[in-house]
TILUM-85001 format. One record per atom (N, C-alpha, C): residue in one letter; atom name; x, y, z. Coordinates in pm, whole numbers, padded with zeros to 5 digits, m for minus. Example, Ala and Ser with C-alpha at 12.3 -4.5 7.8 and 13.67 -1.06 7.14 Angstrom:
 code site     c1     c2     c3
    A    N  01319 m00569  00780
    A   CA  01230 m00450  00780
    A    C  01320 m00330  00780
    S    N  01285 m00225  00708
    S   CA  01367 m00106  00714
    S    C  01290  00003  00787
END
This chain:
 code site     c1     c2     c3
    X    N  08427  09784  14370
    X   CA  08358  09845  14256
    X    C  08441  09959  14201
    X    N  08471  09975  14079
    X   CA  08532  10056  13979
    X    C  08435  10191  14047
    X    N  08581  10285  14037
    X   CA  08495  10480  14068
    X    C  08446  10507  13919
    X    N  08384  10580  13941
    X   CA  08280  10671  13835
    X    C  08330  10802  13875
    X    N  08397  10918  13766
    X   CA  08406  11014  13785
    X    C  08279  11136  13801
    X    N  08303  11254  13845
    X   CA  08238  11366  13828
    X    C  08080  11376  13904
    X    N  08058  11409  13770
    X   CA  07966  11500  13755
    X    C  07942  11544  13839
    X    N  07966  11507  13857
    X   CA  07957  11452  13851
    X    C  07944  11522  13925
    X    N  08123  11732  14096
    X   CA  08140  11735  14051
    X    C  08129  11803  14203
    X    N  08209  11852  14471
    X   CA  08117  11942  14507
    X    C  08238  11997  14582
    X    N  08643  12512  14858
    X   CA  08489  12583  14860
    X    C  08556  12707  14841
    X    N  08571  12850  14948
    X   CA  08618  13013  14938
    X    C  08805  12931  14998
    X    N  08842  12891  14888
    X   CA  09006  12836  14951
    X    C  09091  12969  14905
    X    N  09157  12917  15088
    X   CA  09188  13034  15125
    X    C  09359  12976  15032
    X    N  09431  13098  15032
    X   CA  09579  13004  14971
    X    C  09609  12926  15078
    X    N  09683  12855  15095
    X   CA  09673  12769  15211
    X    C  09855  12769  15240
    X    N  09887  12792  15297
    X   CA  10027  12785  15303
    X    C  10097  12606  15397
    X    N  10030  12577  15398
    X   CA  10048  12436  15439
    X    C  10069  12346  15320
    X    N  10206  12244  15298
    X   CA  10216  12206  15199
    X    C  10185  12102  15168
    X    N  10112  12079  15063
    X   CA  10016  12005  15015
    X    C  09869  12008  15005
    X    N  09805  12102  15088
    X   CA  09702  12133  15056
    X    C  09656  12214  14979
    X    N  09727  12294  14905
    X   CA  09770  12426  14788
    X    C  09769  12369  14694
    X    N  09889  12273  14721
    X   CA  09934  12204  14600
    X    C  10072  12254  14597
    X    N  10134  12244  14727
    X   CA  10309  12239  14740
    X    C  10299  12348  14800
    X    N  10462  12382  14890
    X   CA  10490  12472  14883
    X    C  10556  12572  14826
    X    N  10518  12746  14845
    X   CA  10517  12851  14776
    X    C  10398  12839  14645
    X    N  10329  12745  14586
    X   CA  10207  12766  14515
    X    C  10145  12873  14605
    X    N  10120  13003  14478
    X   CA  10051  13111  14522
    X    C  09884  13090  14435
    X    N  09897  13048  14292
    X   CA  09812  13034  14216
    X    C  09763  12900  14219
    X    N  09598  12919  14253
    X   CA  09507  12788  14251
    X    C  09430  12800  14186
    X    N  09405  12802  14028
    X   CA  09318  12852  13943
    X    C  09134  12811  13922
    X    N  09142  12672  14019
    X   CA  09010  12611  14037
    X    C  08937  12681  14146
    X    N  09017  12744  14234
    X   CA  08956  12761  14385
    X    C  08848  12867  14381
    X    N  08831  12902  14275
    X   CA  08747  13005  14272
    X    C  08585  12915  14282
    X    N  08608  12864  14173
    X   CA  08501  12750  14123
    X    C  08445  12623  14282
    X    N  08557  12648  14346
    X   CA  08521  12545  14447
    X    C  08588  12548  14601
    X    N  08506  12608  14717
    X   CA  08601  12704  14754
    X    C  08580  12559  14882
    X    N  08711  12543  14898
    X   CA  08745  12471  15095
    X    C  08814  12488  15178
    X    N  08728  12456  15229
    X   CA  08768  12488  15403
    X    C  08655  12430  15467
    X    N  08707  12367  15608
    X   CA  08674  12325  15676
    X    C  08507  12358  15727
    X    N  08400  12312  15748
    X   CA  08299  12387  15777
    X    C  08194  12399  15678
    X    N  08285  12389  15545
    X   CA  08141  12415  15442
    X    C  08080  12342  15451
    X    N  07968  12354  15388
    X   CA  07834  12305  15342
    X    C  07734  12305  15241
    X    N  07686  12191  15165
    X   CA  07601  12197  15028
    X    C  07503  12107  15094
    X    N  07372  12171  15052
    X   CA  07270  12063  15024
    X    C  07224  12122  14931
    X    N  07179  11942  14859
    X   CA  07101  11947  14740
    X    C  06968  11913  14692
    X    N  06842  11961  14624
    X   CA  06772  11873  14608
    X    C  06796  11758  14489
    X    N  06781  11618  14520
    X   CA  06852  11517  14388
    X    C  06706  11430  14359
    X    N  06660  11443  14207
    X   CA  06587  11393  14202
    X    C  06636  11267  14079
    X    N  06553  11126  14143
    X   CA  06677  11056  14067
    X    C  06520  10988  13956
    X    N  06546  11003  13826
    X   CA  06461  10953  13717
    X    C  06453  10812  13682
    X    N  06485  10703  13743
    X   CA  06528  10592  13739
    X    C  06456  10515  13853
    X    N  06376  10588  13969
    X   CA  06262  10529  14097
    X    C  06138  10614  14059
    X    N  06067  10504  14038
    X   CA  05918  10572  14043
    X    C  05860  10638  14158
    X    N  05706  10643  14156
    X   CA  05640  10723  14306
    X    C  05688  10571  14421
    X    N  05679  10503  14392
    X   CA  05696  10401  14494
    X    C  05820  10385  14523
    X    N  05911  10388  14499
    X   CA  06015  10407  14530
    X    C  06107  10247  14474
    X    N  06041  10230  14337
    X   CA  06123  10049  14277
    X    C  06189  10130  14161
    X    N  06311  10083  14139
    X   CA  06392  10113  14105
    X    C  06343  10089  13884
    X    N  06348  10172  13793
    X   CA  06292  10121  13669
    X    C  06375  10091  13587
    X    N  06506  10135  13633
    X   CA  06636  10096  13509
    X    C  06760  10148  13593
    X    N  06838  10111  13530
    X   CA  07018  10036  13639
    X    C  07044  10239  13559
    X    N  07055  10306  13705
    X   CA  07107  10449  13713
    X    C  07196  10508  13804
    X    N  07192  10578  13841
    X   CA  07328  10645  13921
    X    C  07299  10648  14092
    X    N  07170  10703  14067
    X   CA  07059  10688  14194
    X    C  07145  10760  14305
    X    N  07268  10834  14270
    X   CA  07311  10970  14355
    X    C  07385  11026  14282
    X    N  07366  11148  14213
    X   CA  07447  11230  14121
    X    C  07609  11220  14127
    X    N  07640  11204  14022
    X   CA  07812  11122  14044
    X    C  07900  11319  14072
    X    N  07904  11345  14195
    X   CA  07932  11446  14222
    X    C  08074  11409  14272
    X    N  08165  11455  14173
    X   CA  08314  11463  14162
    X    C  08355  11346  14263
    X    N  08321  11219  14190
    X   CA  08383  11151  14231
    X    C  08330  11039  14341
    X    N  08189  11036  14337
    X   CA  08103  10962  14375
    X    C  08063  10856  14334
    X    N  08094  10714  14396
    X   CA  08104  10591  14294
    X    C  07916  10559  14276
    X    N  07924  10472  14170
    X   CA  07815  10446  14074
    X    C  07768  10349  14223
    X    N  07618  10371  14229
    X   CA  07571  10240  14319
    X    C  07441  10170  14278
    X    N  07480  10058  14279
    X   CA  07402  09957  14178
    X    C  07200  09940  14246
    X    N  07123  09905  14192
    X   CA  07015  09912  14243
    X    C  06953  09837  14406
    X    N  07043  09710  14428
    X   CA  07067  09694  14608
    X    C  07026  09774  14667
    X    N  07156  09985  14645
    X   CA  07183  10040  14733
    X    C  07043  10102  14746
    X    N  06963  10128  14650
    X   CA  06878  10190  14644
    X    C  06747  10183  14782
    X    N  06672  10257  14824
    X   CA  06616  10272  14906
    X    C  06460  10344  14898
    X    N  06371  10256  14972
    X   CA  06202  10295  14956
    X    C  06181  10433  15027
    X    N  06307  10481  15121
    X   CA  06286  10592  15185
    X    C  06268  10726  15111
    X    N  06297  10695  14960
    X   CA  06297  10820  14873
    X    C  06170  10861  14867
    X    N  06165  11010  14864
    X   CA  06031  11089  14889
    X    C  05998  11110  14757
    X    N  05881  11092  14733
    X   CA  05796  11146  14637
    X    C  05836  11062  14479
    X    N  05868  11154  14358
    X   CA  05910  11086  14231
    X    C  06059  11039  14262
    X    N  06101  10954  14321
    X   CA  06261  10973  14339
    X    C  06355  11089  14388
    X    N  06293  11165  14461
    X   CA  06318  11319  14515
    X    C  06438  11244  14650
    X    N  06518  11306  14700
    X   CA  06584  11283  14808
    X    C  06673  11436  14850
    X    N  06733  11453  14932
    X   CA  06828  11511  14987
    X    C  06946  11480  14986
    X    N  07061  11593  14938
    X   CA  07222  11513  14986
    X    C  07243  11594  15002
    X    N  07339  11591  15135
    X   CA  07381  11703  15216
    X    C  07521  11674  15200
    X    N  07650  11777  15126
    X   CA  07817  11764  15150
    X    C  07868  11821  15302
    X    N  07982  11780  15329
    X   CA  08025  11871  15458
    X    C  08124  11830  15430
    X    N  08236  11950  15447
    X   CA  08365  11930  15443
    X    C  08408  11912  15633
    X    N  08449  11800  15663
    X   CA  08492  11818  15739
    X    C  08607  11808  15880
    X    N  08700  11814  15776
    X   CA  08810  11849  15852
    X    C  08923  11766  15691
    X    N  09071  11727  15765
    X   CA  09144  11717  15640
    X    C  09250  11619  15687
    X    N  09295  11488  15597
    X   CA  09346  11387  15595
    X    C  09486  11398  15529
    X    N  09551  11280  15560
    X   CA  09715  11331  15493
    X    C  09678  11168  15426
    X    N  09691  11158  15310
    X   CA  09688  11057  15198
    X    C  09873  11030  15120
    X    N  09915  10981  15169
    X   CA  10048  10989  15118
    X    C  10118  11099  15121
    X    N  10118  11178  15237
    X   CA  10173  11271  15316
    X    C  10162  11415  15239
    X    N  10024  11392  15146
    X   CA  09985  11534  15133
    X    C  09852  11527  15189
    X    N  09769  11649  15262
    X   CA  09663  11675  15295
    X    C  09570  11680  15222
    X    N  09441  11645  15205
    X   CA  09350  11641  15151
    X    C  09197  11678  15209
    X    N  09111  11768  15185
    X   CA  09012  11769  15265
    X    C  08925  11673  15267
    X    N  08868  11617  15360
    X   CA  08781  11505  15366
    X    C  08597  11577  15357
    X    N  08532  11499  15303
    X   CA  08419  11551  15287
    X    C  08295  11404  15321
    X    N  08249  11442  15384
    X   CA  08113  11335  15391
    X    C  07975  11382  15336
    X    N  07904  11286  15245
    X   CA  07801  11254  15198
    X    C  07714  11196  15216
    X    N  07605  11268  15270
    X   CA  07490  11208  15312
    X    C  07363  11187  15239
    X    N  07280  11120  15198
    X   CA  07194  11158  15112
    X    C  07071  11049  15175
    X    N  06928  11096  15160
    X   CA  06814  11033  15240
    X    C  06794  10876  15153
    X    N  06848  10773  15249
    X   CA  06810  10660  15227
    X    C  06926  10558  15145
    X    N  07046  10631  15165
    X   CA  07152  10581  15086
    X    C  07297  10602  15192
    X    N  07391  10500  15218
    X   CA  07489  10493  15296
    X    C  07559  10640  15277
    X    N  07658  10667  15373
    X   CA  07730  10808  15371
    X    C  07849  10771  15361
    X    N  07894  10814  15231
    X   CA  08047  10809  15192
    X    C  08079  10909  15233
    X    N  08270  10880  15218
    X   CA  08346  11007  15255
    X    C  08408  11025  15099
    X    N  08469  11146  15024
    X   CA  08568  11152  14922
    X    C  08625  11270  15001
    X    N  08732  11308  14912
    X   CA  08849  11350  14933
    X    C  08880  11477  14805
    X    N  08910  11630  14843
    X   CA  08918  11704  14737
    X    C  09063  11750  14790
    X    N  09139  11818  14686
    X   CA  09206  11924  14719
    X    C  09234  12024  14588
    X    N  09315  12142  14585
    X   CA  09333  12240  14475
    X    C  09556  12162  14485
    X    N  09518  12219  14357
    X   CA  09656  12227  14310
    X    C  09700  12340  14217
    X    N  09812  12360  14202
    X   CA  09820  12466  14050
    X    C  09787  12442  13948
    X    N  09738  12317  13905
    X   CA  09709  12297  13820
    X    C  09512  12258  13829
    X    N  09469  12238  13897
    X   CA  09300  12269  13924
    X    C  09280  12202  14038
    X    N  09130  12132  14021
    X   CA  09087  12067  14159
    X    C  09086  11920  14143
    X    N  09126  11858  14219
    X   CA  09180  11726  14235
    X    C  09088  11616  14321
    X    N  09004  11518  14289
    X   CA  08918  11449  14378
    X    C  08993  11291  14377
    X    N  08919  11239  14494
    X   CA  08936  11087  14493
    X    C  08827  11051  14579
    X    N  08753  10949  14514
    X   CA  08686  10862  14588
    X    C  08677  10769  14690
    X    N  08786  10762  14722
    X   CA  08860  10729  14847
    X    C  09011  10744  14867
    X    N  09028  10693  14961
    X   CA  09204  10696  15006
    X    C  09289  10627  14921
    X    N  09210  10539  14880
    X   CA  09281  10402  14793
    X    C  09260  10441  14634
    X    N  09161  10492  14595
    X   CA  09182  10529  14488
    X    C  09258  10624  14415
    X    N  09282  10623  14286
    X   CA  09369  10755  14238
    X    C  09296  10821  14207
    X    N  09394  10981  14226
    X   CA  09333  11106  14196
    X    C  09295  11164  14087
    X    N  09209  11271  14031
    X   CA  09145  11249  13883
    X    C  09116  11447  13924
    X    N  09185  11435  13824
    X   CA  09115  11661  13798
    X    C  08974  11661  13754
    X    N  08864  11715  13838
    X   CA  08754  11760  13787
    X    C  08783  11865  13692
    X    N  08829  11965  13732
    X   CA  08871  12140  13659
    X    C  09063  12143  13662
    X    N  09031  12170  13533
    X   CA  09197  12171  13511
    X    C  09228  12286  13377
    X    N  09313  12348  13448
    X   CA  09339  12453  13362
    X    C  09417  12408  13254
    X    N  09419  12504  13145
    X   CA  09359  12654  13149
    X    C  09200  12646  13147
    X    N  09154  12731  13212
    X   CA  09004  12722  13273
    X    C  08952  12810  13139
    X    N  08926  12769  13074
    X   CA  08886  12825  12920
    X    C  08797  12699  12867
    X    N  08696  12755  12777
    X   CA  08634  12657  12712
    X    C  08710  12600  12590
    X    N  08653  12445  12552
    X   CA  08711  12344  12474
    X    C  08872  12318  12518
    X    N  08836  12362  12653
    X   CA  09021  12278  12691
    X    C  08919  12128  12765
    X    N  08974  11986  12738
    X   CA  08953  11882  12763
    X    C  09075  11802  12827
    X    N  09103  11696  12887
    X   CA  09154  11593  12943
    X    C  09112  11456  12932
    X    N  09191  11351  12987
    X   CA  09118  11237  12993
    X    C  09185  11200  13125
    X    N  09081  11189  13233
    X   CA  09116  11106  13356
    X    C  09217  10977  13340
    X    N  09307  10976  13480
    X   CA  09349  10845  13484
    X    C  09306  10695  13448
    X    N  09183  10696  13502
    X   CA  09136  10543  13498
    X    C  09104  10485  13407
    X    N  09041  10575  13231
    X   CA  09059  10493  13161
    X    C  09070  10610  13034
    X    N  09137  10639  12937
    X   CA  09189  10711  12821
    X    C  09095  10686  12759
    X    N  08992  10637  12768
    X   CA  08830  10655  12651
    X    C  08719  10761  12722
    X    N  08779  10827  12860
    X   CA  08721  10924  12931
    X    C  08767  11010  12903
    X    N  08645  11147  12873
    X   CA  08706  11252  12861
    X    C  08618  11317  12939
    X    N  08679  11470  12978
    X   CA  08635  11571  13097
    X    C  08638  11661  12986
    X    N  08550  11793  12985
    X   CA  08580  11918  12849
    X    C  08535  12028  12973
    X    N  08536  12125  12913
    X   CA  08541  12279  12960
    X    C  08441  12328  12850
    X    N  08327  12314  12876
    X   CA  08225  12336  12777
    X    C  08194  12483  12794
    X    N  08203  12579  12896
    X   CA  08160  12716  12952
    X    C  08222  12779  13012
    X    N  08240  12937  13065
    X   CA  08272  12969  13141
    X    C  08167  13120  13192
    X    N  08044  13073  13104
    X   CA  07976  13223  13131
    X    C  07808  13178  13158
    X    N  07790  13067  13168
    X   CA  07698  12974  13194
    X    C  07613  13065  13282
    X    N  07460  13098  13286
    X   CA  07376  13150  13381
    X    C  07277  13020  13444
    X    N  07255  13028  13565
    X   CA  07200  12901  13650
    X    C  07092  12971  13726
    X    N  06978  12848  13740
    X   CA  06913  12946  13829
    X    C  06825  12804  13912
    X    N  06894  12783  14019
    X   CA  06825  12671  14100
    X    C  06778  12736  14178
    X    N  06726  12665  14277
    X   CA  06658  12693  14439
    X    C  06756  12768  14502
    X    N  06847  12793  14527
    X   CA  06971  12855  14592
    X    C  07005  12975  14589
    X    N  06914  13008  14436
    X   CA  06963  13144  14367
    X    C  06983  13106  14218
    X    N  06993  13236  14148
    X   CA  07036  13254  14031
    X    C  07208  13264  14004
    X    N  07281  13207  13938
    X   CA  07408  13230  13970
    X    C  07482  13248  13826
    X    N  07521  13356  13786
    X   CA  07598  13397  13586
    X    C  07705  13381  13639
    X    N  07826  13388  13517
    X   CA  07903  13329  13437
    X    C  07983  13227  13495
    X    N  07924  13093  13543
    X   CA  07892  12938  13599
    X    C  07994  12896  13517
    X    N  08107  12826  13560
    X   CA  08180  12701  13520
    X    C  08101  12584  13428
    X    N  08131  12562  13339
    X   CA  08052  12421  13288
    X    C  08139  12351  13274
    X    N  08129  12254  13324
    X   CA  08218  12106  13316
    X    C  08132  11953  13261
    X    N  08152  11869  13133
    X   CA  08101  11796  13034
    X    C  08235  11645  13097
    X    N  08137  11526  13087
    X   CA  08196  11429  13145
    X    C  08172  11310  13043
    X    N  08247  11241  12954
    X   CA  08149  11129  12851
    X    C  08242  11027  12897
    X    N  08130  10876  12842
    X   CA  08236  10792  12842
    X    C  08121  10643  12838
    X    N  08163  10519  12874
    X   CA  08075  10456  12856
    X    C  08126  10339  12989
    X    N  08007  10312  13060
    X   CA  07995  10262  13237
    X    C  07858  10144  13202
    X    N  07913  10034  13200
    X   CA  07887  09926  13179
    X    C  07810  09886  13036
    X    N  07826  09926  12927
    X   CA  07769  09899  12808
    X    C  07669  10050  12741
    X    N  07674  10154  12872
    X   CA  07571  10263  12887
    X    C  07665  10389  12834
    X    N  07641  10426  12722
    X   CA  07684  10594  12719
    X    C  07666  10702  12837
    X    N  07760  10743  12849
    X   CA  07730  10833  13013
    X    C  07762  10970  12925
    X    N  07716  11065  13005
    X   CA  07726  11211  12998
    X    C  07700  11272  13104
    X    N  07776  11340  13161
    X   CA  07804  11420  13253
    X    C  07757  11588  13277
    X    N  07768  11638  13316
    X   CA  07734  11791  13346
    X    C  07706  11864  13442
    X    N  07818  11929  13532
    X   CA  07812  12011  13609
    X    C  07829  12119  13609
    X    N  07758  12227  13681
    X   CA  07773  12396  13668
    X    C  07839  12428  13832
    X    N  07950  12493  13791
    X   CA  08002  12565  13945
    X    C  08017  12699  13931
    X    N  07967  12781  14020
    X   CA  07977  12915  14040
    X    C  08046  12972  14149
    X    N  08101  13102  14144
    X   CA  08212  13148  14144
    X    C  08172  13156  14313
    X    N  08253  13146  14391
    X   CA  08291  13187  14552
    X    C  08163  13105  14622
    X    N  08094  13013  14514
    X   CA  07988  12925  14590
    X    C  08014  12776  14543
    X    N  08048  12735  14482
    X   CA  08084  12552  14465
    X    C  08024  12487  14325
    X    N  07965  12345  14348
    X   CA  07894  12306  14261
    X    C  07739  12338  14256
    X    N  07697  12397  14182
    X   CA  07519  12426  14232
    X    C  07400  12316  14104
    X    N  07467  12263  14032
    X   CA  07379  12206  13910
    X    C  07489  12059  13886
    X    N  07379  11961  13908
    X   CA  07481  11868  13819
    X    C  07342  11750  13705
    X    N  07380  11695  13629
    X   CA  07267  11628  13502
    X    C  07376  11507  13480
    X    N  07336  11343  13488
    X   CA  07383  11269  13463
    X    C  07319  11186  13360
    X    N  07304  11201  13250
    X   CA  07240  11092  13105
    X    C  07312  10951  13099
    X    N  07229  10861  13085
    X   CA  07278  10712  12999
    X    C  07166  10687  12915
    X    N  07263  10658  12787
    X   CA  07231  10633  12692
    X    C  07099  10743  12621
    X    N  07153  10855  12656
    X   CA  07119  11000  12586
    X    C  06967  11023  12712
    X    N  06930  10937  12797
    X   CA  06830  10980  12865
    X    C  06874  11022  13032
    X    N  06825  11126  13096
    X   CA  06832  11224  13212
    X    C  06815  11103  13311
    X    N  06898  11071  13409
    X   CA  06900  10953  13458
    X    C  06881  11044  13670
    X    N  06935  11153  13657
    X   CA  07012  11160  13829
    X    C  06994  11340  13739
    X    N  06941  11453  13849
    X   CA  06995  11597  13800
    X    C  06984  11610  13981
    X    N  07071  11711  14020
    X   CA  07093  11787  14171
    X    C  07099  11911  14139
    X    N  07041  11973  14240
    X   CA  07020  12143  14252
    X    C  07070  12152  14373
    X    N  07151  12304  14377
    X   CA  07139  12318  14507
    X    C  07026  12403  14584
    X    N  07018  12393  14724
    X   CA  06889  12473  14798
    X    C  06934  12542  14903
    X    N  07013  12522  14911
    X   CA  07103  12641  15010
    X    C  07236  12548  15034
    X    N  07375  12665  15099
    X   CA  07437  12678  15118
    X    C  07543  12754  15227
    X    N  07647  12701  15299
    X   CA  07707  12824  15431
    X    C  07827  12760  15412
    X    N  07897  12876  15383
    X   CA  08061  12877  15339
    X    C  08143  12958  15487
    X    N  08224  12845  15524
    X   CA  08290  12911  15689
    X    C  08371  13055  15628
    X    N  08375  13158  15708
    X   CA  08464  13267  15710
    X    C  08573  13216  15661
    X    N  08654  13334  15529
    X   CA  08808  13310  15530
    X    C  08889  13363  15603
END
């Protein structure tokens, strides 16, 4: 199955003097790491409520059914599961934990857990030039945040040049379960995933990660995640 970028979109990185996990050696400047800090140990959970399962838990239209969080592939209604609580309410818990060499640069590995849905692993790292995900080992790598970290700076991912990523914010105020969190990263994701207009939208705040993400098809709220707490290991 084809990756789905973003939103999509999930620590305190330390500079890392190990090369390749920086993003080479002597890289002093990691201009994303603020926005998304790793190291070994962290931790996100989210509440994900997915708009696409009713109270019963049957699936009402072909959705994301786990917030496409930087790099989280699309999973078709199969994956879907009766274990979801309440209106489509679930849990996903990130953990970074520990770090892989992918073509002999390091990469942190992260596992994804979420109530009633298989646990993937993806793959982040920082570079000088922003933060770098892959959906697996095998797939190619794709900048969530890429400088200059300024609004209306945009890109278009590798996988297909009708995708674009924008820099919609940089002063964004948030206020989930987790906390209230000002001047929030906004990151905007468009494109079109099987005949469906997609739109993207994630908020990351500063020395804490991703805390907000909103996934639309075809202009309607399909997948939104909050975060509800958080524990970032010592630098």
């Amino acid at each position: 199955m084809r990756t789905i970028p973003l939103t999509l979109a999930l620590v305190s990185l330390v500079v890392i003097a190990v090369t390749g996990c920086g993003g080479g050696s002597g890289v002093t400047e990691l201009p994303a790491s603020k926005y998304f800090p790793l190291a070994q140990g962290n931790q996100w959970h989210y509440r994900v409520t997915d708009y696409t399962v009713d109270s019963s838990g049957v699936v009402t239209a072909i959705g994301a059914h786990r917030p496409l969080l930087l790099g989280s592939r699309l999973l078709g209604p199969a994956r879907v599961r009766t274990a979801q609580d309440g209106q489509g309410e679930s849990v996903l818990i990130v953990s970074i934990t520990g770090t892989k060499l992918i073509d002999d640069i390091a990469w942190f590995e992260a596992s994804t857990l979420q109530t009633g849905l298989d646990t993937e692993i993806i793959y982040w790292r920082h570079d000088a030039n922003g933060l770098l995900v892959r959906a697996s080992a095998d797939d190619d790598p794709s900048y969530r945040i890429r400088r200059p970290i300024e609004t209306g700076n945009s890109w278009n991912p590798p996988f297909d040049e009708n995708w674009q990523i924008e820099i919609l914010a940089v002063d964004e105020n948030v206020d989930v379960a987790a906390g209230a969190f000002a001047d929030c990263l906004q990151i905007e994701e468009s494109g079109t995933w099987e005949g469906e207009a997609y739109r993207g939208l994630a908020w990351f705040a500063a020395d804490v990660g991703l805390v907000c993400t909103e996934d639309y098809f075809d202009g309607e709220l399909a997948v939104k995640s909050e975060l509800t707490s958080y524990n970032l290991a010592a630098n």
